[in-house]
C-alpha positions in Angstrom: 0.0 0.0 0.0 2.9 2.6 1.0 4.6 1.8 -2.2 1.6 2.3 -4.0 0.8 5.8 -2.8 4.7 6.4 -3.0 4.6 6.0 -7.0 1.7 7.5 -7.4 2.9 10.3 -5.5 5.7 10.5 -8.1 3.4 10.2 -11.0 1.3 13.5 -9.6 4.4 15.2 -9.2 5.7 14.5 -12.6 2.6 15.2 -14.2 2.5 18.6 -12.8 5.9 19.2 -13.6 5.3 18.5 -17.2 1.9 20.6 -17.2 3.7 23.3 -15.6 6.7 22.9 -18.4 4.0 22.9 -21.3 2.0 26.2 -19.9 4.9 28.0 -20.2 6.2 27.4 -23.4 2.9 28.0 -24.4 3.2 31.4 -22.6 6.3 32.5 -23.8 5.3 31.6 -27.3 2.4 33.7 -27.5 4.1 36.6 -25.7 7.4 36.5 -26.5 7.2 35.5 -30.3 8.1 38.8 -31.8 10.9 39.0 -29.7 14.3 39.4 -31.4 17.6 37.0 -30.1 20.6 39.5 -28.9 23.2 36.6 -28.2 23.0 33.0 -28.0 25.4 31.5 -24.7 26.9 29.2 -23.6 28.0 28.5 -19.5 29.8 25.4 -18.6 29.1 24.6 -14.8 32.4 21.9 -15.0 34.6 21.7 -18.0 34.7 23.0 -21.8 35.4 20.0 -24.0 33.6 21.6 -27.0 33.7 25.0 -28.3 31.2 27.7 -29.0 31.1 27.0 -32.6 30.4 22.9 -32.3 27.9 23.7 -29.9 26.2 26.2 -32.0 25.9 24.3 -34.6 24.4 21.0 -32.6 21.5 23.4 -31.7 18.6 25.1 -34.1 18.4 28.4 -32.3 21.5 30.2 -33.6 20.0 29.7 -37.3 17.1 31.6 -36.5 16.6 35.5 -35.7 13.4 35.6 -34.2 12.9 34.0 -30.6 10.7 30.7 -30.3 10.7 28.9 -27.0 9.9 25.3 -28.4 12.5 25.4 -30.2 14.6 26.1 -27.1 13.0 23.5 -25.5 13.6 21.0 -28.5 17.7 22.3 -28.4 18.2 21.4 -24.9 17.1 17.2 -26.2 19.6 18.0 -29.1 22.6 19.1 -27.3 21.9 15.9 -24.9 22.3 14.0 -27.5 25.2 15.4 -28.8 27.3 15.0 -25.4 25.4 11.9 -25.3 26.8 10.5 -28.4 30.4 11.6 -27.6 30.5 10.0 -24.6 28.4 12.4 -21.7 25.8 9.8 -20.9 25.4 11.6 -17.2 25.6 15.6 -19.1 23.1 18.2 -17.4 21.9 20.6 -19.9 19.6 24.0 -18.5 18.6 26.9 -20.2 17.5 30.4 -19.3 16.1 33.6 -21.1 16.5 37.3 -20.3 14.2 39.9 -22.2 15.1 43.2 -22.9 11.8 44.8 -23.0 13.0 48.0 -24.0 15.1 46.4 -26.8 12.4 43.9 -27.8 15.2 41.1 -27.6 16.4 38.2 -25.6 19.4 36.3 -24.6 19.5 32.7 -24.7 21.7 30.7 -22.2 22.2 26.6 -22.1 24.0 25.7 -18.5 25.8 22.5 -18.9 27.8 20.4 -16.9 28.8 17.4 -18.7 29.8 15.2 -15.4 31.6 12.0 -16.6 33.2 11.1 -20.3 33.5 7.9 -20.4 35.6 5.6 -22.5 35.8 2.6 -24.1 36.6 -0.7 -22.1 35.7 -3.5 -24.2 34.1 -4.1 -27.9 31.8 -7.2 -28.0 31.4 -8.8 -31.7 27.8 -10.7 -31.3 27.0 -13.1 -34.6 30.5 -13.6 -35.6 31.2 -16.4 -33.7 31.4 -18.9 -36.7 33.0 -16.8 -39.6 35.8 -17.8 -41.6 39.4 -17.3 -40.6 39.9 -15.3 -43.0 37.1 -12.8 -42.0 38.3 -13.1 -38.4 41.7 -12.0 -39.6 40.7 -9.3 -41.4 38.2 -7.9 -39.0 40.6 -7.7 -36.7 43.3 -5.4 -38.5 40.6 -2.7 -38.2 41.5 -0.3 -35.3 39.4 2.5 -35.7 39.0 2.2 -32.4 40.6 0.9 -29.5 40.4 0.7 -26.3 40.7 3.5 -24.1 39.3 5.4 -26.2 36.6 7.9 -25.3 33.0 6.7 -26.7 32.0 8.4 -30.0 28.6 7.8 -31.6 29.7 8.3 -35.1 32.9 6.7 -35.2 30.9 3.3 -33.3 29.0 3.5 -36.6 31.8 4.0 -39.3 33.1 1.0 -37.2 30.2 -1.4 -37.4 29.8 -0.3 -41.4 33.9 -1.4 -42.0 33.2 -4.8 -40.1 30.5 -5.3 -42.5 32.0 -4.7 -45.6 34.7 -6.9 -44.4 32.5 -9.9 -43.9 30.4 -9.0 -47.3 33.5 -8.9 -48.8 34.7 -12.6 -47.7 31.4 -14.4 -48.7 28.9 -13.1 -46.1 26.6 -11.6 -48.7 23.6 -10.6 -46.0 26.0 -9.8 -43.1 25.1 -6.3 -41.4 23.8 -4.7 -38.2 21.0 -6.1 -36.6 18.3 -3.0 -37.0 16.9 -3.4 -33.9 19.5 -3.8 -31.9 22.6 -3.5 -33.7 24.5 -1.5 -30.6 24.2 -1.9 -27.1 26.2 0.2 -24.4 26.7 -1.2 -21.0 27.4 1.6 -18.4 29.7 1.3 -15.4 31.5 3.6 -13.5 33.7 5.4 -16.0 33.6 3.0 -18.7 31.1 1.7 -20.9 31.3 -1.9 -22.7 29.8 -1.8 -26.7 28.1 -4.6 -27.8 27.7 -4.8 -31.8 25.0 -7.1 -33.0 25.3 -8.7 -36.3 23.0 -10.6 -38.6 23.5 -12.8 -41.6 27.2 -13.4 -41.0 26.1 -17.5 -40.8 26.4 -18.7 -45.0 29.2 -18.1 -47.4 28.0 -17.2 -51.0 29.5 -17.6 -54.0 28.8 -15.5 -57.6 26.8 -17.8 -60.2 25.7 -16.5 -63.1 25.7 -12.3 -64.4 23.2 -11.8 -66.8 23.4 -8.4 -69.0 20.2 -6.4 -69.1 20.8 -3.1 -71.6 17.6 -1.1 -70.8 16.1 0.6 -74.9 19.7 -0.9 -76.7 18.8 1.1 -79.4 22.7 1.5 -80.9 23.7 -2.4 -80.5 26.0 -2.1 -77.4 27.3 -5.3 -77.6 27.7 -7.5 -74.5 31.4 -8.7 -74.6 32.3 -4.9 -73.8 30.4 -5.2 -70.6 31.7 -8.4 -69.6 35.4 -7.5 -70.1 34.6 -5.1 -67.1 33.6 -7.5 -64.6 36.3 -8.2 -62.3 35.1 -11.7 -60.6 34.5 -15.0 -62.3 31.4 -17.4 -61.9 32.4 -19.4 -58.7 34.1 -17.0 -56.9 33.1 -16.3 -53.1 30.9 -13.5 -52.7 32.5 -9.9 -52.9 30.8 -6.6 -52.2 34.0 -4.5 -53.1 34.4 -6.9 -56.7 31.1 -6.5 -57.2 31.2 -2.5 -56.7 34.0 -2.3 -58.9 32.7 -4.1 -62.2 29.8 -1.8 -61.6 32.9 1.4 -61.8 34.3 -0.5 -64.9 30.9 -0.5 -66.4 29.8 3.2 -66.1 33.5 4.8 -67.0 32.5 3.5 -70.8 31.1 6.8 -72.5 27.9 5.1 -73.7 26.9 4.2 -70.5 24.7 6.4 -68.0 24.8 3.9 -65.3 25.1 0.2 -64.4 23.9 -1.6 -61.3 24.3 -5.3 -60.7 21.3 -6.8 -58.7 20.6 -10.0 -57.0 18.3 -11.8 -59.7 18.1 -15.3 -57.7 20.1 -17.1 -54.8 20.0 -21.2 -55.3 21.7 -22.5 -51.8 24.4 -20.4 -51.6 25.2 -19.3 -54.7 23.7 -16.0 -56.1 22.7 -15.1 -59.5 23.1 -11.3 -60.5 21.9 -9.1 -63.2 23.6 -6.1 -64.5 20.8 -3.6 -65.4 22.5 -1.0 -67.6 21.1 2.5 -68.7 22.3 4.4 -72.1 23.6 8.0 -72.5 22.8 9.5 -75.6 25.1 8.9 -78.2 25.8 12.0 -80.0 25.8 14.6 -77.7 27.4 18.7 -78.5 27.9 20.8 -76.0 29.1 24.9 -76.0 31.0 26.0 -73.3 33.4 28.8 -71.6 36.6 28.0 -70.1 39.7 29.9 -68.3 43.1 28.4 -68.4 46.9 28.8 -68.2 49.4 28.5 -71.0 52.7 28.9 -70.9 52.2 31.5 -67.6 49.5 33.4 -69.7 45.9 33.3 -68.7 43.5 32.9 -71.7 39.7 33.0 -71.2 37.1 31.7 -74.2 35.3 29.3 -74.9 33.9 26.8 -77.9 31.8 23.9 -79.0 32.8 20.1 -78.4 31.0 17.2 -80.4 30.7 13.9 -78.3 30.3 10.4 -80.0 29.9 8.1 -77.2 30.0 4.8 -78.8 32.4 5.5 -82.0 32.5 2.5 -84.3 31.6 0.5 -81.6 34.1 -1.3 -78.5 33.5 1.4 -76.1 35.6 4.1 -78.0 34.8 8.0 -77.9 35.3 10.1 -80.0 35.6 14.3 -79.6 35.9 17.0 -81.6 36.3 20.8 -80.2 36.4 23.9 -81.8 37.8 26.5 -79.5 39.2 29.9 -79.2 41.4 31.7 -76.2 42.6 35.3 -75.7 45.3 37.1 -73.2 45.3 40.2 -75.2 44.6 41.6 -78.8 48.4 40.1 -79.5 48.2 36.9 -77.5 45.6 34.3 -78.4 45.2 30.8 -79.7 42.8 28.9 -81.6 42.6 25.0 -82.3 40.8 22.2 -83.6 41.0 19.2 -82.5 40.3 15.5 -82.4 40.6 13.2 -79.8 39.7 9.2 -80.0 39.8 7.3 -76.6 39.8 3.1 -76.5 39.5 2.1 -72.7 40.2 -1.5 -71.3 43.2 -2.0 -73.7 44.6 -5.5 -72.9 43.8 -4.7 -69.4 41.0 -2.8 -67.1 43.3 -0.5 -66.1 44.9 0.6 -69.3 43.4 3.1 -71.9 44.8 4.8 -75.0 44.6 8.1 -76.9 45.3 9.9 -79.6 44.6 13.5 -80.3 45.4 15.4 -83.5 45.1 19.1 -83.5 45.6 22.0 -86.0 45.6 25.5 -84.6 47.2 29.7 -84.2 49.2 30.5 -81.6 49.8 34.2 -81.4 52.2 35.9 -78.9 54.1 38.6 -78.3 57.0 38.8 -81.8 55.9 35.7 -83.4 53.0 33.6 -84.3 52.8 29.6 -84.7 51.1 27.7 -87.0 50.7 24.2 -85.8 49.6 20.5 -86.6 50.0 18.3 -83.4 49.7 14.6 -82.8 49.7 13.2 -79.2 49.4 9.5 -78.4 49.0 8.9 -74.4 48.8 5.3 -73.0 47.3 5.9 -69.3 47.7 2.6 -66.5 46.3 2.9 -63.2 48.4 0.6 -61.1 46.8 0.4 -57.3 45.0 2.7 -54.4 47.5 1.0 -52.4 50.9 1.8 -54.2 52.6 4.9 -53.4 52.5 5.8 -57.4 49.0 4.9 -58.5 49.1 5.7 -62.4 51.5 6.2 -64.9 51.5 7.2 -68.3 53.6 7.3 -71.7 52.8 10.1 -74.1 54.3 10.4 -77.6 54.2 13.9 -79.5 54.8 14.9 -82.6 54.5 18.8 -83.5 55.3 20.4 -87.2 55.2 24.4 -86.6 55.8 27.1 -89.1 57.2 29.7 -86.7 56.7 33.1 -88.2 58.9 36.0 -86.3 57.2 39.8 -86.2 60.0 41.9 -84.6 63.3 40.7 -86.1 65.0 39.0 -89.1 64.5 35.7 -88.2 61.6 35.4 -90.9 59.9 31.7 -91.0 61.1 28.6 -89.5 60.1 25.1 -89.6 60.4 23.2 -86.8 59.4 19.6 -86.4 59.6 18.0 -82.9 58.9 14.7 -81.5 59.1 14.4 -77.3 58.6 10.8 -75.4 58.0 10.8 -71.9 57.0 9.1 -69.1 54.9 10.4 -66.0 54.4 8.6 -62.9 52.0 9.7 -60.1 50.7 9.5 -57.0 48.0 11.4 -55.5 45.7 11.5 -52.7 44.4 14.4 -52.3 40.9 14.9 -50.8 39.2 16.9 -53.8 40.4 17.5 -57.6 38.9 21.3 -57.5 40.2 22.5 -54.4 41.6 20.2 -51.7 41.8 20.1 -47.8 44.1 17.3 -47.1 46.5 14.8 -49.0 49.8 14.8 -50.8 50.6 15.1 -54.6 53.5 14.0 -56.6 55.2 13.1 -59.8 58.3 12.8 -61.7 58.7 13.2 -65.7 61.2 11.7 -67.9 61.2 12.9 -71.5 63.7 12.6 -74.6 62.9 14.9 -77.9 64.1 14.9 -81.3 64.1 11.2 -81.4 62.3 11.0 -84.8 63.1 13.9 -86.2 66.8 13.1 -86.5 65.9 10.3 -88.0 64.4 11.5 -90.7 64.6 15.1 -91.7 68.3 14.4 -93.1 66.4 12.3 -95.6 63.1 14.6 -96.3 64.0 17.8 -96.2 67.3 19.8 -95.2 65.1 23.6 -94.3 63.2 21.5 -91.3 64.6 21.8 -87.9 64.5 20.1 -85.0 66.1 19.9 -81.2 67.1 17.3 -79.0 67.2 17.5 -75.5 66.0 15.5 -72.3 63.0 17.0 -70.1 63.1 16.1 -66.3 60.5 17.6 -63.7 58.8 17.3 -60.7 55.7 18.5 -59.2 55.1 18.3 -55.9 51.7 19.7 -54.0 50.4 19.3 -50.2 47.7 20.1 -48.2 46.6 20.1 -44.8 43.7 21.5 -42.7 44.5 23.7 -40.3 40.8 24.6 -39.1 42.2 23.2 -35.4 44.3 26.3 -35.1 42.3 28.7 -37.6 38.5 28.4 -38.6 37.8 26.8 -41.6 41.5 26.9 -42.8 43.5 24.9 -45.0 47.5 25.3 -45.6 48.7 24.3 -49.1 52.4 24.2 -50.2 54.0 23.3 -53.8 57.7 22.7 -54.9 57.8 22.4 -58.8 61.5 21.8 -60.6 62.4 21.1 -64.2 65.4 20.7 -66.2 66.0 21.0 -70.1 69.6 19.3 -70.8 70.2 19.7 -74.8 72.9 17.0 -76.3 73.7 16.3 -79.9 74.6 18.5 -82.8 73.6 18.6 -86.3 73.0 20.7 -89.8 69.3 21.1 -89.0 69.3 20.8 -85.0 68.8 24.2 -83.4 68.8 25.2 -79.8 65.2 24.3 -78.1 62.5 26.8 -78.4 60.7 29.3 -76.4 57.9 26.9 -76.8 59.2 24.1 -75.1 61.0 26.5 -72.3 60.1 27.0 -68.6 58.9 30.6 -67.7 58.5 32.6 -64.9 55.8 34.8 -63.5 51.8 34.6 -63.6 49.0 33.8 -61.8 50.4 30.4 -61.1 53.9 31.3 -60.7 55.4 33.9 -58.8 53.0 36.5 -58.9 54.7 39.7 -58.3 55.3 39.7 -61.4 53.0 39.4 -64.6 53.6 36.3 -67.0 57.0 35.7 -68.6 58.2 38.9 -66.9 60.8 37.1 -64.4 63.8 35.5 -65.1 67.5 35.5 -65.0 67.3 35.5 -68.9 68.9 37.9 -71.3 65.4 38.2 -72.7 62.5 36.7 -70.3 60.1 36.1 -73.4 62.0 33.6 -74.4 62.4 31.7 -71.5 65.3 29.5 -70.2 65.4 25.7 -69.5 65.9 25.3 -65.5 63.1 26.5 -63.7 62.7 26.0 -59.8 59.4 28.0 -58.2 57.5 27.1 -55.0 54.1 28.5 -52.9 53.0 28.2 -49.2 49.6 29.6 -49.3 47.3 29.8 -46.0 43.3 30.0 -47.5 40.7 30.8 -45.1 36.8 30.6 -45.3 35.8 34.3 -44.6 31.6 33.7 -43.2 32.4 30.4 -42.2 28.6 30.5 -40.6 27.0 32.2 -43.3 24.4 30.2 -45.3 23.7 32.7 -48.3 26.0 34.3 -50.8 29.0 35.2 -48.7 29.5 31.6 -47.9 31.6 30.6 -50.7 33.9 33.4 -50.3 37.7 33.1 -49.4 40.7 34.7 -48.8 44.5 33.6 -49.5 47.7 35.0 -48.0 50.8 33.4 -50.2 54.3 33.7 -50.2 55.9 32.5 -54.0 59.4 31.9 -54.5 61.8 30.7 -57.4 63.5 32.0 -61.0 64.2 30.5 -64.2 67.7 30.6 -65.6 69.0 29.8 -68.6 70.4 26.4 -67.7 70.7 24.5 -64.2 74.1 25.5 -64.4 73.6 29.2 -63.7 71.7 28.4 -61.1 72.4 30.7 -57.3 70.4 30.4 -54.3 70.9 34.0 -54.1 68.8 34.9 -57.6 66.0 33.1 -56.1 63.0 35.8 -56.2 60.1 36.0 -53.7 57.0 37.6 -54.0 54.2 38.0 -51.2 50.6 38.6 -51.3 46.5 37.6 -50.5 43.4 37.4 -52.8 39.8 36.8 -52.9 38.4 33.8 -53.9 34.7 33.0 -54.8 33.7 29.2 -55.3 32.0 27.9 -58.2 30.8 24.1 -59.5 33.7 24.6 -61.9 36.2 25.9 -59.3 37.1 29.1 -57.4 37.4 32.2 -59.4 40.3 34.1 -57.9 42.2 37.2 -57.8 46.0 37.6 -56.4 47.6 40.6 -55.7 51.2 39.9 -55.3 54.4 42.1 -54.5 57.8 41.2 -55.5 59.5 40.9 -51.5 63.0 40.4 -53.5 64.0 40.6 -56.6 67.7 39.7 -57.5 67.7 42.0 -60.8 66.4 44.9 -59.6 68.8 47.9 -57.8 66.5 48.0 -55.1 65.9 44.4 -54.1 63.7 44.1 -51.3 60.1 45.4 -51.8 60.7 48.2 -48.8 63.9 49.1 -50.2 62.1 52.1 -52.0 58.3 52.7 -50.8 57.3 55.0 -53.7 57.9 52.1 -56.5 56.1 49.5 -54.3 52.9 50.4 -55.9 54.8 51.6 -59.1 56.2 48.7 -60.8 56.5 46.2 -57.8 53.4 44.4 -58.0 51.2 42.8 -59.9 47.3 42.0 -60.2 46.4 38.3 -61.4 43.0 36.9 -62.4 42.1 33.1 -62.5 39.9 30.7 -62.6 41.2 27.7 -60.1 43.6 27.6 -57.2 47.2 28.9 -58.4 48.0 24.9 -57.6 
């Protein structure tokens, strides 16, 4: 009988308390809805283990400008769950609001004391008790998290999803978290033991048949091009990562939109698939505008490419582009050109190329007519290699060189360079990356072909022969720990031109084929070609060494509109070219300093630089103080761009 009245003495009580809770948020939100927020807080009774900025973002009532007390209420649940799923299972969260009647605004204040964090003392696997060795192997290199380590929600989760695409990938086609009770935490003291339930981790299955289902076929994609793409054999055991892959394969041919490979039937334990595969349009022409960099120059224009998806069938694409660029009335280009592209050559990994182009090239003293051939075979090696890809390219370029400002009249020059790139790359984002390393090394040999037959064709044509070395080099690392929303990036860029040989028609390389310096992605206190310890800086020289550091910072980090895409840059730039790596001095290495504005698109940021040449080695007054009335006289320059400078 006592304990009776005792819990319903508690029920009352609660009851009241939740009545009492309701009529006030009712209250407040028919008298206080027109009030405006002033300030958001946030008062820590113990410790601070997240900032200002993580908390506002867990909570709805900083995104807002008007007040509304349910949606205070509704933010002190969020924020529990949030200390909840890092590990506060005890956190205390209270909130309190001041008006300012006279300033028709409030300020919001959650109170929190987040008591215990507790860590990790054990991981229990549940359902994996009769895998394969192989599986228990495997699952057991993963140490995402350890223990020790303090409880996180989300990383739990990214935990449980890498144990399950280990076991789908060693046969257990149906293995996964149990929905219903896929992870249980058992609280004591300090510590917490996880329990992670799985499901379906009891049969090993093995691939049977693939059937091919090509959705309206209505160009005759042929089968056998599809196949060639799938990576695992009828018999194999069951693999979720093999099985994603062939789907890759599939999609990277042009003709195809997409390709998913389904689970038609399972018979015991082998499963049947079907690969249901959806067309692109065939023929497909496209305008467009685009901003680039040539030899240090930028060029913006634009053209009109032609897309045959399935050329004469196999998978091969064909393009044509008809396009047009322009620096300046006296620097532009034009080009045609026409590009087939055969993937899955002898391999999955391997693809060839061959582009042919005709075009103008008009700069500064001369003008080049051109006709250009460029075979590239492309092979991906492994995710897992410290060089990924490499490639071998083969040009071949006939130019009639015709000079505006001398004697030199016409020349024809026909060159051939071979060369070898090898890569490795990592970096989080192709546009504009936050994290990861970049590298490559290039080995090329010119004038190959040319000497071998120009002696026998025609004695007016010249040609040069020299080796091409370089190096690019590119990293990135995010830096929003020590500044909001911040990544530092650094490059380190050297190549070398080493000419050899002598003949009647060999002549010393070309500014074509030279390295320059200055630009919006070199050193850019000065404006393109307009650096260099060259007798004449148009024409370049054949050692260049250049580097960048570059800090680039998210300006409205918490804005939501317009201003959210903007960034700022502050870069330091440093290098030279010189005429050979003989000449080289670590004292003629310039330096140039400097911030911009970027603005982020879908196509990449469009960007502005303004740079300052800190030292130059050719000038009388070196450093950029040395004089203060020529600092904004002929000591700096103004870049525009489309993309970061690397």
């Amino acid at each position: 009988m006592i304990n009776f009245i005792q819990k319903m003495s508690r029920f009352v009580i609660n009851f009241l308390k939740s009545l009492i809770t309701v009529l006030i948020i009712t209250y407040v939100n028919i008298y206080s809805q027109n009030f405006e927020i002033d300030q958001v807080k946030f008062v820590h009774k113990d410790k601070i283990t997240f900032d200002e900025t993580v908390l506002s973002d867990a909570v709805e009532i900083t995104k807002r400008t008007t007040f509304n007390a349910k949606v205070v209420g509704n933010d002190i649940a969020k924020l529990e769950r949030f200390y909840f799923d890092n590990g506060f299972f005890d956190v205390e969260v209270d909130t309190s609001v001041t008006y300012n009647y006279e300033e028709n605004n409030v300020i919001v204040k959650f109170s929190i004391k987040e008591n215990r964090h507790y860590r990790i003392n054990q991981l229990v696997y549940n359902g994996l008790e009769n895998i394969s060795d192989v599986a228990k192997k495997e699952i057991k290199k993963i140490e995402l998290i350890k223990k020790g380590n303090f409880y996180n929600r989300v990383l739990i989760i990214q935990h449980t999803n890498i144990i399950a695409d280990a076991l789908q990938n060693n046969g257990y086609m149906h293995a996964r978290e149990k929905q219903d009770s896929g992870i249980v935490i058992q609280k004591y003291d300090s510590e917490v033991i996880v329990n992670i339930n799985f499901t379906g981790a009891d049969t090993i299955y093995k691939f049977g048949k693939t059937g091919i289902n090509i959705q309206q076929n209505k160009y005759g994609v042929g089968e056998d091009i599809l196949r060639r793409c799938i990576v695992y054999k009828e018999g194999d055991i069951y693999s979720k990562k093999n099985k994603l892959a062939s789907e890759r394969n599939i999609s990277k041919i042009a003709i195809i939109k997409s390709a998913r490979i389904e689970t038609r039937e399972v018979n015991g334990n082998t499963a049947n698939f079907e690969a249901v595969i959806n067309l692109n349009d065939m023929h497909e022409v496209t305008p467009y505008v685009e901003g680039t960099n040539i030899d240090n120059y930028f060029f913006f224009g634009g053209g009109a490419k032609y897309l045959n998806k399935y050329f004469l069938g196999g998978g091969r694409l064909l393009s044509l582009e008809l396009h047009a660029l322009i620096n300046s009335p006296n620097i532009n280009r034009l080009e045609l050109a026409a590009t087939v592209t055969q993937p899955n050559v002898f391999s999955l990994k391997n693809s060839v190329s061959d582009k042919m182009v005709v075009g103008i090239y008009n700069l500064e003293g001369l003008k080049h007519y051109f006709i250009a051939n460029q075979t590239t075979f492309n092979r991906y090696i492994a995710e897992y290699t410290f060089y990924n890809s490499f490639s071998v390219d083969l040009n071949e370029e006939l130019i009639w060189i015709k000079y505006t400002i001398d004697s030199n009249g016409t020349l024809t020059l026909f060159n051939s360079l071979l060369s070898t790139t090898i890569v490795h790359d990592n970096t989080n984002n192709a546009i504009t990356p936050s994290a990861g390393y970049s590298h490559s090394l290039t080995f090329g040999h010119a004038g190959l072909i040319p000497s071998l037959l120009i002696s026998a064709i025609n004695n007016k044509v010249k040609y040069s022969r020299y080796f091409r070395l370089g190096t690019n080099n590119r990293f990135y690392f995010n830096v929003s720990t020590f500044l909001s929303d911040a990544v530092f990036a650094t490059a380190f860029r050297v190549g070398d031109i080493i000419e050899y040989g002598w003949g009647p028609n060999q002549i010393t390389v070309q500014p074509i084929y030279r390295f320059f310096s200055g630009g919006s992605n070199s050193l850019r206190g000065w404006n393109a070609k307009e650096n260099g310890i060259l007798a004449d800086r148009k024409f370049g020289g054949k050692f260049s060494l250049e580097g960048s550091l570059e800090i680039r910072k998210r300006l409205f980090p918490k804005d939501k509109g317009f201003l959210k895409n903007i960034r700022g840059a502050f870069f330091i730039d440093y290098g030279n070219v010189w005429e050979s790596h003989k000449e080289f001095m670590f004292n003629q290495i310039a330096l140039a300093i400097g911030f911009g504005i970027r603005y982020d698109l879908f196509v990449g940021p469009i960007r502005v630089d303004l740079g300052f040449r800190l030292y130059d080695p050719t000038d009388s007054d070196k450093w950029l103080f040395s004089n203060f009335s020529r600092i904004f006289k002929n000591k700096f320059a103004i870049h525009f761009a489309i993309g970061e400078a690397f």
